[in-house]
C-alpha positions in Angstrom: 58.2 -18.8 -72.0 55.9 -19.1 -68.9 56.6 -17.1 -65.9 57.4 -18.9 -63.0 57.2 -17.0 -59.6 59.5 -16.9 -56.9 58.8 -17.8 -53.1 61.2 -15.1 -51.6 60.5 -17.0 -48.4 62.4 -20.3 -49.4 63.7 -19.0 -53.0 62.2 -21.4 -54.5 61.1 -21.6 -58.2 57.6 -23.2 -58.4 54.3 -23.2 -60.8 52.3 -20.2 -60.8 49.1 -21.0 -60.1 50.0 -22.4 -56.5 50.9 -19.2 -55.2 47.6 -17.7 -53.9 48.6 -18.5 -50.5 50.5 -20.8 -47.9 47.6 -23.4 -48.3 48.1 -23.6 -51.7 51.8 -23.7 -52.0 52.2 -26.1 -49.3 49.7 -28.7 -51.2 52.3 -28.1 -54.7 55.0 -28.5 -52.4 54.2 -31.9 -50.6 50.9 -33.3 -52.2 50.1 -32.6 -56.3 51.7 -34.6 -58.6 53.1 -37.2 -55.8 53.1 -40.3 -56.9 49.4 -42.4 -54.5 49.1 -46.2 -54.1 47.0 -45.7 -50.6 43.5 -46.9 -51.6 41.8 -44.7 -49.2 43.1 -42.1 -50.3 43.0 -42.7 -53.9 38.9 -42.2 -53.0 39.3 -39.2 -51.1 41.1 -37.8 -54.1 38.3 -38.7 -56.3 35.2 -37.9 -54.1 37.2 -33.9 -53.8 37.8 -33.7 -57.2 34.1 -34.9 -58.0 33.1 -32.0 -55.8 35.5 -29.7 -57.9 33.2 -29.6 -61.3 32.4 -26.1 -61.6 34.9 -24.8 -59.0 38.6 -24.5 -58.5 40.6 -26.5 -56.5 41.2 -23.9 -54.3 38.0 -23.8 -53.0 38.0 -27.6 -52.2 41.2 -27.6 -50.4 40.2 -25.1 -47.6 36.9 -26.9 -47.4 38.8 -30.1 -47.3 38.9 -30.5 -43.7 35.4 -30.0 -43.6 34.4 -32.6 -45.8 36.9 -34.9 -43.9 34.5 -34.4 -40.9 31.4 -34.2 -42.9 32.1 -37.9 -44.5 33.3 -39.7 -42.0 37.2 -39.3 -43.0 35.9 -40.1 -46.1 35.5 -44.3 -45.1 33.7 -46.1 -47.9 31.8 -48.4 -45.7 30.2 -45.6 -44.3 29.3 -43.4 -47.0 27.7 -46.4 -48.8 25.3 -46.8 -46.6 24.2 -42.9 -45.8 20.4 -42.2 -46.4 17.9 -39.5 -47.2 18.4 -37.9 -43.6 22.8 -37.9 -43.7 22.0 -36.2 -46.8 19.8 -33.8 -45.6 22.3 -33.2 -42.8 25.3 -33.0 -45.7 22.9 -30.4 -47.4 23.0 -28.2 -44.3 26.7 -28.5 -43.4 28.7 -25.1 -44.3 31.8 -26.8 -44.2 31.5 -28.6 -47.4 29.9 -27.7 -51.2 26.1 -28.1 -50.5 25.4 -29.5 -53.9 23.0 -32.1 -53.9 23.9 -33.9 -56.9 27.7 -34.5 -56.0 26.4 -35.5 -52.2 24.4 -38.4 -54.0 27.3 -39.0 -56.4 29.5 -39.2 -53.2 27.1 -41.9 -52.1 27.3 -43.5 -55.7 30.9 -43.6 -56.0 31.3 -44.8 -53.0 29.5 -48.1 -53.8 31.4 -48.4 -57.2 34.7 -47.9 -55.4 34.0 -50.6 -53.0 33.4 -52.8 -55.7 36.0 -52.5 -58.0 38.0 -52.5 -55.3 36.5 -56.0 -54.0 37.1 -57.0 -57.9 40.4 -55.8 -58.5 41.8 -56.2 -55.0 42.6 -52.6 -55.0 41.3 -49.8 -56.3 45.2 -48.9 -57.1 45.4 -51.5 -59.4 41.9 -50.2 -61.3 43.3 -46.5 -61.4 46.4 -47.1 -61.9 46.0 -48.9 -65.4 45.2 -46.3 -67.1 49.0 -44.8 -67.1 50.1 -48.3 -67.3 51.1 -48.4 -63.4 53.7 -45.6 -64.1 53.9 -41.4 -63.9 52.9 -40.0 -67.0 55.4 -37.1 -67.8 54.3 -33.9 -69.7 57.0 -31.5 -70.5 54.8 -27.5 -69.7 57.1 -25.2 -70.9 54.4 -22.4 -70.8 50.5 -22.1 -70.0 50.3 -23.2 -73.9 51.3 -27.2 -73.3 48.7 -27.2 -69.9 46.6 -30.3 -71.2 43.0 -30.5 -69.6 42.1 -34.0 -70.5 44.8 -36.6 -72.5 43.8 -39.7 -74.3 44.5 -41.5 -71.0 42.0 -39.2 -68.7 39.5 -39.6 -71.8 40.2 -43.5 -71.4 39.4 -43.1 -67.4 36.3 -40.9 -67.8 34.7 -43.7 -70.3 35.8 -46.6 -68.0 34.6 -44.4 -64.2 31.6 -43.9 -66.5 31.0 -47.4 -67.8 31.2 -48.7 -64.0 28.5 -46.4 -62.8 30.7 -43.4 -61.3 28.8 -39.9 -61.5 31.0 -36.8 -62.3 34.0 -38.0 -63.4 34.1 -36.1 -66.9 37.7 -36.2 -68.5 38.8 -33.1 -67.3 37.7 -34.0 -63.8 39.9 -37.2 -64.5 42.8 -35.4 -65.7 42.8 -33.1 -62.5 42.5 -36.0 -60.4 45.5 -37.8 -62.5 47.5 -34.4 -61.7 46.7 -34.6 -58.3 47.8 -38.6 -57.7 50.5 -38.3 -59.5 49.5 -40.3 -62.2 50.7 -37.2 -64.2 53.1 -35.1 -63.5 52.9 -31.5 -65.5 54.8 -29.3 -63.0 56.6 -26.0 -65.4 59.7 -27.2 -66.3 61.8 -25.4 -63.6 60.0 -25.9 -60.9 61.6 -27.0 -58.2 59.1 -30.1 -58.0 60.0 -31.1 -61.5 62.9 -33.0 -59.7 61.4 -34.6 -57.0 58.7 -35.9 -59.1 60.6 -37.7 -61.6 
């Protein structure tokens, strides 16, 4: 059976790998696993959790209003149309990851998004499909039932792929599921596992 800490502030149970600090806890708390319909930020979900290969989430999320500033609060339209110098200014901004492959994919995606979301009529309807427009529930008893990637983030990496998005591997996918709530894999008692039902 996993061990799930306790918050002596609130006394509160909650997952255990949200209690670095009061960043993280709050983001557990009001954020991951919350059911998102909100196109925009459906793709400020995705462009962060591009940006997390090869990192934790952590990391992204107290860079996070850094890259809100870097990317233009993270508006499509704009991003599309950056060049070789935004990118060389992204390259040399310390608030965000400095990774030029995932500034170009950024770029990318954001073309891909705009279109699927011009074919689909929103990009929620796109994403969505892949959990059949509803939560998917996984019962974490302990650290042993953590998936990293399901059948349906496997099915979302190959379609992301197919349409031209750049690193959106499955387990990238399933983090990004997690985090939209198109999953929800809180330990089964944390608090959150009500609320997210």
């Amino acid at each position: 059976m996993v061990k799930v800490s306790f918050d002596p502030q609130d006394g509160k149970k909650r997952c255990e790998w949200c209690l670095k600090d009061e960043l993280y806890v709050k983001y557990h708390d009001e954020e991951w696993g919350i059911p998102v319909h909100e196109d925009a930020i459906l793709f400020e979900t995705l462009i962060l959790e591009t940006f997390q290969a090869g990192l934790s989430w952590h990391t992204i999320l107290k860079k996070r209003e850094g890259f809100r500033l870097a990317f233009d609060n993270f508006d499509a339209k704009r991003i599309e149309g950056y060049g070789e110098n935004e990118v060389e200014i992204l390259l040399s901004n310390p608030g965000i990851i400095r990774h030029r492959g995932k500034i170009e994919a950024t770029i990318n995606n954001a073309k891909q998004y705009l279109r699927l979301k011009a074919e689909n009529g929103t990009f929620d309807k796109y994403i969505w499909q892949f959990t059949d427009y509803k939560t998917l529930e996984i019962n974490v008893e302990s650290w042993a039932d953590v998936q990293t990637t399901t059948r349906q983030s496997d099915a979302m990496s190959k379609s992301l792929k197919k349409e031209g998005f750049k690193f959106v591997g499955s387990t990238i996918c399933m983090a990004y599921m997690e985090a939209v709530g198109m999953v929800s894999d809180h330990f089964h008692d944390c608090w959150c596992v009500r609320t997210s039902l």
